[in-house]
C-alpha atoms as a printed R data frame, in Angstrom:
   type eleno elety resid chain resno       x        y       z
1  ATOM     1    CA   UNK     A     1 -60.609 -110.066 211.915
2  ATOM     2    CA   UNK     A     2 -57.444 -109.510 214.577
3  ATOM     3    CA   UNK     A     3 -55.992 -106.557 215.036
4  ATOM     4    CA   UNK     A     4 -52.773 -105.475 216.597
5  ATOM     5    CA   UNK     A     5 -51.103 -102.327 217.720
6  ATOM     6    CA   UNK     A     6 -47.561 -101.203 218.984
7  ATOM     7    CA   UNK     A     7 -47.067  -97.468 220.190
8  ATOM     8    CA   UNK     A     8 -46.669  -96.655 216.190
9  ATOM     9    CA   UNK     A     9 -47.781  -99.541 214.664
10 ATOM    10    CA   UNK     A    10 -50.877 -101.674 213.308
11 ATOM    11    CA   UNK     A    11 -50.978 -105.475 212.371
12 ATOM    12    CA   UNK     A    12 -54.338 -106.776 210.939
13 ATOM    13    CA   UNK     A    13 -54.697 -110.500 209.991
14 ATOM    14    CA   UNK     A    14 -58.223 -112.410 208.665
15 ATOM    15    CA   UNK     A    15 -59.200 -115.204 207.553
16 ATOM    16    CA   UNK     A    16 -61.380 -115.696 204.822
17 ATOM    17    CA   UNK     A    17 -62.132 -117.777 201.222
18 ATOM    18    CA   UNK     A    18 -61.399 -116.793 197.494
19 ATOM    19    CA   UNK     A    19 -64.401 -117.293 194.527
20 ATOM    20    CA   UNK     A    20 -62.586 -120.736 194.097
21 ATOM    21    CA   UNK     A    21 -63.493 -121.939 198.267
22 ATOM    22    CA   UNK     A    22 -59.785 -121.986 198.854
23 ATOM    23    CA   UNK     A    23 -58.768 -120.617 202.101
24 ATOM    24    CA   UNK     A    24 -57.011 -117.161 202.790
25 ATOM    25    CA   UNK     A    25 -55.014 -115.403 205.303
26 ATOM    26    CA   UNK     A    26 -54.846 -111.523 204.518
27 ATOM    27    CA   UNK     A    27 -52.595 -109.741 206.560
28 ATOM    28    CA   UNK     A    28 -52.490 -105.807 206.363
29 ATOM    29    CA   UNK     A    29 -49.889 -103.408 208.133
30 ATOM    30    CA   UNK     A    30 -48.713 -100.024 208.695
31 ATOM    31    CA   UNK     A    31 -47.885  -97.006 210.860
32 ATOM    32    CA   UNK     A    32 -50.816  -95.485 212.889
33 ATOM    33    CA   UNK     A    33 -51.480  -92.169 211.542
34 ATOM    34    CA   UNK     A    34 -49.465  -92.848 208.156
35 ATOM    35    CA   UNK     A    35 -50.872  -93.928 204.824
36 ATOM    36    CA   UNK     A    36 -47.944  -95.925 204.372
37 ATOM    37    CA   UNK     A    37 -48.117 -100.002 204.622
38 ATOM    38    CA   UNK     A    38 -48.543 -103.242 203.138
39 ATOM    39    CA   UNK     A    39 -50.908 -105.947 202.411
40 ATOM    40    CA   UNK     A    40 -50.393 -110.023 201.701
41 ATOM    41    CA   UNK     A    41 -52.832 -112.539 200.582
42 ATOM    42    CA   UNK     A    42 -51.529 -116.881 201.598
43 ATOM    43    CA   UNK     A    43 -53.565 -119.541 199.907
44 ATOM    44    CA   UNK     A    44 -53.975 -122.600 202.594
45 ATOM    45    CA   UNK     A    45 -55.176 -125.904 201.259
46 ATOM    46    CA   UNK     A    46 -57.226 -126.244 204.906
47 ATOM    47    CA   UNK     A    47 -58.871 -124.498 207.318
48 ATOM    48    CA   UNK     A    48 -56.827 -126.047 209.706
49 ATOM    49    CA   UNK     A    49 -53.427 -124.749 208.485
50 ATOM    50    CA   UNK     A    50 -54.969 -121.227 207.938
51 ATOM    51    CA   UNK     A    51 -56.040 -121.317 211.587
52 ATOM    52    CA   UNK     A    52 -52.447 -122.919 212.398
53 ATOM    53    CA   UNK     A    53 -51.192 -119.763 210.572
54 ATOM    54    CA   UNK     A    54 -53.643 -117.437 212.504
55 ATOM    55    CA   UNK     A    55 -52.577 -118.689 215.782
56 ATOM    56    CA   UNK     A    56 -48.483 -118.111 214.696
57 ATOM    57    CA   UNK     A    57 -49.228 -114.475 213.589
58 ATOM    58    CA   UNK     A    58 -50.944 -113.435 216.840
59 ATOM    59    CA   UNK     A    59 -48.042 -115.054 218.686
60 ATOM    60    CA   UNK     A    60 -45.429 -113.033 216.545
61 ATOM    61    CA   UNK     A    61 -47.064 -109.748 216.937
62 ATOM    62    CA   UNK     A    62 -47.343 -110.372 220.854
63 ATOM    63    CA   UNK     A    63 -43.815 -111.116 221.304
64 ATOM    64    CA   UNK     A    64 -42.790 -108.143 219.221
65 ATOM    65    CA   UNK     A    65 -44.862 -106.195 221.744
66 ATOM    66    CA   UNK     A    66 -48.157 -105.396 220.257
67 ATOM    67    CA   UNK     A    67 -51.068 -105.718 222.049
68 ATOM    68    CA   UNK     A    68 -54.657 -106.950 220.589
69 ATOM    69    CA   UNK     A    69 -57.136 -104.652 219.670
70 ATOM    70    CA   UNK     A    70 -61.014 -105.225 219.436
71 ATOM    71    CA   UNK     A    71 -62.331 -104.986 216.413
C-alpha cells in the first residue's frame, strides 16, 4: 500500500488481484479528519501496466505536493 498526504489531504493507492487473478489498482481519497472521500477500483490485464499505473499515481500526487507516508 502507498500513501500520500497534503496539509488537508490523503491519497492511498494498492495494488492487488480480484477472485478472477486479474490485476487491480484501488485508489482511496479524502480530507484528513473528514469522513468525506472516494474510492476507485482499475482492472489491468498485467502486472506490468498496474505497476506502470502505480508509478504515474505516485508521480501525480508528488507534483500536486503531497508527500509519502509510511504505511
Amino acid at each position: 500500500m502507498h500513501r500520500w498526504e497534503s496539509t488537508t489531504r490523503y491519497y492511498v493507492a494498492d495494488l492487488g488481484r480480484d477472485l478472477f487473478g486479474t490485476w487491480i489498482v484501488t485508489r482511496a481519497w479524502g480530507g484528513l479528519g473528514s469522513r468525506l472521500g472516494g474510492t476507485k477500483t482499475t482492472p489491468y490485464p498485467t502486472k506490468r501496466e498496474a505497476m506502470n499505473e502505480l508509478r504515474a499515481i505516485a508521480n501525480t500526487r508528488r507534483a500536486h505536493g503531497y508527500r509519502p507516508v509510511a504505511p
